[in-house]
Backbone as CSV, one residue per row, in Angstrom:
resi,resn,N_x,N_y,N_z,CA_x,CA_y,CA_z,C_x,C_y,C_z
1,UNK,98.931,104.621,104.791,100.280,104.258,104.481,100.332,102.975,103.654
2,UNK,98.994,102.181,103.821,99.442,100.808,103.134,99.055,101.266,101.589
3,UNK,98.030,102.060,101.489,97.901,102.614,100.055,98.699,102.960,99.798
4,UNK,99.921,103.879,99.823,101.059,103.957,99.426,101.996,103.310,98.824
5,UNK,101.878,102.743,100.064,103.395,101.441,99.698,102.722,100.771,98.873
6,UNK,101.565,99.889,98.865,100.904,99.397,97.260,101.307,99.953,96.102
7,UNK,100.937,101.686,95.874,100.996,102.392,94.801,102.036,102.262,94.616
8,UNK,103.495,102.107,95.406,104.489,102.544,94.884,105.047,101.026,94.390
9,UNK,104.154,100.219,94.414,104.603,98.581,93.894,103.966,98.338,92.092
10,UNK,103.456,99.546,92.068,102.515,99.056,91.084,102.809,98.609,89.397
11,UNK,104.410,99.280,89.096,104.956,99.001,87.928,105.419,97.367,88.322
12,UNK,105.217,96.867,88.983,105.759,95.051,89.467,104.834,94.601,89.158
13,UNK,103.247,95.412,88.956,102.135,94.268,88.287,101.904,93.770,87.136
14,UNK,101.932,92.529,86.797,101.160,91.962,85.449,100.156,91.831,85.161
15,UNK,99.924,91.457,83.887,99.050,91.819,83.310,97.420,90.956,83.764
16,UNK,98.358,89.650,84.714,97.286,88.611,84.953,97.169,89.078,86.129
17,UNK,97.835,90.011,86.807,97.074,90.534,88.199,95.627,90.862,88.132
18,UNK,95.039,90.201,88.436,93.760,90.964,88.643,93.458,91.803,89.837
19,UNK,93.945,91.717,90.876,93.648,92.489,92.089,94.384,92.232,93.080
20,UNK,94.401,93.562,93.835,95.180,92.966,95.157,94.405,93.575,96.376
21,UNK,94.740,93.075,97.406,93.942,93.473,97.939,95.082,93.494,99.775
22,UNK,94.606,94.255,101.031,95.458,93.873,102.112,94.453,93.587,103.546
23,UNK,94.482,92.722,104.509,94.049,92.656,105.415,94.331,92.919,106.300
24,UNK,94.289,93.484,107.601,95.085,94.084,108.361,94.522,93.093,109.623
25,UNK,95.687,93.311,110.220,95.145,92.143,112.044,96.114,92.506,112.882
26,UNK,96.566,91.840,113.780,97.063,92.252,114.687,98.813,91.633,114.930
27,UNK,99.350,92.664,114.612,100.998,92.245,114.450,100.889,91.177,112.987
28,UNK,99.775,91.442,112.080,99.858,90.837,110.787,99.186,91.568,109.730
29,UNK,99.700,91.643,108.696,99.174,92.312,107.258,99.087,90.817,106.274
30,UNK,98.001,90.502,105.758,98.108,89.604,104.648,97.548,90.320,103.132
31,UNK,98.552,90.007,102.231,98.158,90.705,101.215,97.585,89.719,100.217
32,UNK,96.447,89.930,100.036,95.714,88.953,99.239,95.938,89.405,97.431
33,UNK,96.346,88.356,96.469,96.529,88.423,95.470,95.724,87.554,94.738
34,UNK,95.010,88.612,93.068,93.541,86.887,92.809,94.507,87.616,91.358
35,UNK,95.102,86.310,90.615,95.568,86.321,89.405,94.989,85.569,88.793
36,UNK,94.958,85.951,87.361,94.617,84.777,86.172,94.951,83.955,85.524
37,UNK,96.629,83.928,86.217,97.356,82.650,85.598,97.992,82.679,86.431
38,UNK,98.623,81.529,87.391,99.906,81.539,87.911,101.240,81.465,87.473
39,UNK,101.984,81.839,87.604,103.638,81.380,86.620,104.562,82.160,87.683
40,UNK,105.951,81.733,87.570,107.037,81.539,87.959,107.607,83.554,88.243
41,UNK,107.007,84.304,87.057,107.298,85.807,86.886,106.442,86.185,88.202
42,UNK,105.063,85.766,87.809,104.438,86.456,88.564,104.422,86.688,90.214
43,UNK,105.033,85.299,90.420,104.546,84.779,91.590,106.150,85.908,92.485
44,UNK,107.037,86.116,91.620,108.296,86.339,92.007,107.875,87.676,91.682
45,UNK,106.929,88.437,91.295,107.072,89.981,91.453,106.029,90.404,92.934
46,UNK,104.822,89.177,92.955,104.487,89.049,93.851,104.671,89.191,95.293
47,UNK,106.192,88.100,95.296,107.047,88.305,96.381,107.702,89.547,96.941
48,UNK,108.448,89.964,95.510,108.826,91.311,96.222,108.004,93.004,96.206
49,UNK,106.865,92.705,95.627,105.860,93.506,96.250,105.836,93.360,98.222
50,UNK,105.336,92.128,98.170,105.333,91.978,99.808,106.505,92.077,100.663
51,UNK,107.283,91.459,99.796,109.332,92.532,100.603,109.346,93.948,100.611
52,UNK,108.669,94.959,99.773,108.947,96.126,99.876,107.807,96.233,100.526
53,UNK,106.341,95.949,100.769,105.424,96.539,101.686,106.232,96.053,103.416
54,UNK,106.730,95.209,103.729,107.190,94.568,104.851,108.495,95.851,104.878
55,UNK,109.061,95.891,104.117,109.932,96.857,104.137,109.689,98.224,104.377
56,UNK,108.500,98.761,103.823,108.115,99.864,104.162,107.740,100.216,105.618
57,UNK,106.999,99.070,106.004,106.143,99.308,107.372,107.213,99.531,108.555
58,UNK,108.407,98.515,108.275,109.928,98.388,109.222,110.147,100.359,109.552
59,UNK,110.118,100.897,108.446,110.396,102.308,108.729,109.454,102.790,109.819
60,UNK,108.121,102.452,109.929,107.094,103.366,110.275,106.700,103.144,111.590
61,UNK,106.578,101.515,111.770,105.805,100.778,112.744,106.385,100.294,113.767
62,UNK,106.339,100.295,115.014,106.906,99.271,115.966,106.501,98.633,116.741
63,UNK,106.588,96.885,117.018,106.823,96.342,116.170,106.237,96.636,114.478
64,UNK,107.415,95.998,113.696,106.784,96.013,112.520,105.932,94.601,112.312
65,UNK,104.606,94.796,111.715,103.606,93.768,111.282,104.666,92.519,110.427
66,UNK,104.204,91.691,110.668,104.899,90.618,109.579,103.855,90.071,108.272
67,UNK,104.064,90.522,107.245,103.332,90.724,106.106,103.347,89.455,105.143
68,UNK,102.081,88.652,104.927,102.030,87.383,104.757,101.591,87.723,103.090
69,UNK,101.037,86.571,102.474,100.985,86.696,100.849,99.944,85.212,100.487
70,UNK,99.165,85.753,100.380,98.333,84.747,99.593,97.963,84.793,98.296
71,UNK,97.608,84.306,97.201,97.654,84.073,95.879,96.806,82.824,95.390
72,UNK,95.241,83.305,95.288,94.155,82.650,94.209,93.846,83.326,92.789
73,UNK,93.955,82.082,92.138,93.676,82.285,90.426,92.003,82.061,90.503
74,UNK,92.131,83.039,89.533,90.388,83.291,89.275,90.363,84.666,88.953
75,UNK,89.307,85.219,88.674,88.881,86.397,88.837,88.191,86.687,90.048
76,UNK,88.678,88.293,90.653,88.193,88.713,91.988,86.902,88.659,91.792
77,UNK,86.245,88.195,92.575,84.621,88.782,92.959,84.603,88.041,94.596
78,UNK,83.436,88.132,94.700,82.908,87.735,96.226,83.252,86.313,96.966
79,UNK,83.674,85.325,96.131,83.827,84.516,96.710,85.329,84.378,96.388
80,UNK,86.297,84.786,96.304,87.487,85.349,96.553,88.072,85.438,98.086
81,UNK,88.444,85.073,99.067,88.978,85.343,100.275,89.454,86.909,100.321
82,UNK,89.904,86.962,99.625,90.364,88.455,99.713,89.714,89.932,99.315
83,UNK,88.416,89.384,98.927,87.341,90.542,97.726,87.092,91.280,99.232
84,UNK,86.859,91.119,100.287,86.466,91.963,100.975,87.354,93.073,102.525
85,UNK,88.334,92.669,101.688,89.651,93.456,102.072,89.991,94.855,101.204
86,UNK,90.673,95.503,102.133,90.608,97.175,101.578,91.698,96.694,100.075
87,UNK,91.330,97.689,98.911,91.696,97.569,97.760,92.723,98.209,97.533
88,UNK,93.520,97.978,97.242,95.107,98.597,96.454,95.331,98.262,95.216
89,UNK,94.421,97.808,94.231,94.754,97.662,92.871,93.893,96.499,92.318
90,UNK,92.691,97.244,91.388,92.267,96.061,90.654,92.368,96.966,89.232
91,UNK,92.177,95.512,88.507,92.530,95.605,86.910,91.277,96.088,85.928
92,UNK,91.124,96.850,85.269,89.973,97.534,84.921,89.646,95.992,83.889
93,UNK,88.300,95.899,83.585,87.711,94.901,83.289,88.176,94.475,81.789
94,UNK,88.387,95.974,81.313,88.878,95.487,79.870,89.795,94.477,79.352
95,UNK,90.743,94.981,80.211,92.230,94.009,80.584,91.736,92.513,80.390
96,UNK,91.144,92.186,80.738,90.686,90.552,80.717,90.582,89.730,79.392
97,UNK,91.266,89.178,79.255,91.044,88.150,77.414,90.159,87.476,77.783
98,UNK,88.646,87.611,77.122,88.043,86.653,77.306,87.564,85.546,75.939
């Protein structure tokens, strides 16, 4: 279900998304976000990605999880907090201006 509700967030991503990623725990979901720039758009599509996953779960779950949001710039790899959390969207490599 959380793949879902991701997929169905996915026209809200930019272009500096590099990945997202979700952790799951107990009465908590944190959705880990590794972008390549921070800014004011992003951070606000960000948000309501995690309003509609929090929103989604309200339908399904009871209690519903309370769905947190973290956000490191960089590119995903391993030393990322979030690289080793189940995947809902990374950015194919091309995408990257280097």
């Amino acid at each position: 279900m959380l793949y879902l509700a991701g997929q169905a967030s996915v026209c809200l991503i930019r272009q500096n998304v590099d990945a997202l990623n979700v952790e799951i725990g107990y009465n908590r979901i944190i959705l880990h976000a590794c972008v390549l720039e921070q800014n004011a758009e992003t951070d606000a599509d960000l948000e309501q990605i995690r309003d509609e996953l929090e929103e989604s779960l309200e339908l399904f779950v009871t209690p519903a999880p309370r769905v947190l949001l973290t956000v490191a710039t960089g590119i995903n790899g391993p030393e990322w907090d979030g690289f080793h959390n189940m995947s809902i969207y990374k950015a194919h490599w091309s995408t990257r201006e280097d």
